[in-house]
N, C-alpha and C positions, 0 to 999 in steps of 0.2 A: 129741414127744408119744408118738410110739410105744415106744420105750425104758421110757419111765415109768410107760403102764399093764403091760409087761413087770413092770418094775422091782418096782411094786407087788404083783403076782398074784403073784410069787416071795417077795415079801418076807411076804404071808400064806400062804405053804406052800400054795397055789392052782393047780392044773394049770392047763391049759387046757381041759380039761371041764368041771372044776368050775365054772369062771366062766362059761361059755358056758351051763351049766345055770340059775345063776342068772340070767344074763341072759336066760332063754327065747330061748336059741341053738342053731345045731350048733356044735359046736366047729371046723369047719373056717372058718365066718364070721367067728367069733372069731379065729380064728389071722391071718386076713386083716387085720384092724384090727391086730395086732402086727407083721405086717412091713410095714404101710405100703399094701397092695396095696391096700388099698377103704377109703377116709375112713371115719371113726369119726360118724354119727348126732348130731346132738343131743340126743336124747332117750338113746343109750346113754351116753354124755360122763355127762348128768345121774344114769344110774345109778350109773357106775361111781365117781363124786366122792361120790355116797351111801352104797356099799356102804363103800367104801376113805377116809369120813369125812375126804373132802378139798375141794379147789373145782377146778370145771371150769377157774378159770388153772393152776391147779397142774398141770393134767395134760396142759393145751395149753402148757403150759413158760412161760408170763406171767408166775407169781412161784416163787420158789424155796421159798416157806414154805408146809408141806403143811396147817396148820391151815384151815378151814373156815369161809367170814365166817359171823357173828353177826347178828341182825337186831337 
């Protein structure tokens, strides 16, 4: 999981400011959800599948397919 939202914030040209901005974060919080050091929130999960137009499996490694269910 942690890898992937890595993965993802690189893959949108995203520091880790940046995201941590949008997530109404410090960036050192954030940086913590990236190495593992403090579990990822439910409530940030459901941002960051929002921002990055994915599903919270996608990011907790569940499925390999990044698209986003449909209701």
């Amino acid at each position: 999981m942690y890898k992937r939202i890595r993965d993802l914030r690189e893959d949108h040209d995203l520091t880790q400011t940046q995201i941590a901005q949008i997530l109404g974060m410090s960036q050192t919080g954030y940086s913590k959800y990236e190495t593992g050091e403090n579990d990822i929130p439910t409530a940030i999960l459901i941002q960051l599948a929002e921002y990055y137009q994915t599903s919270v499996d996608y990011l907790l490694g569940r499925t390999n397919n990044k698209k986003p269910y449909t209701e």
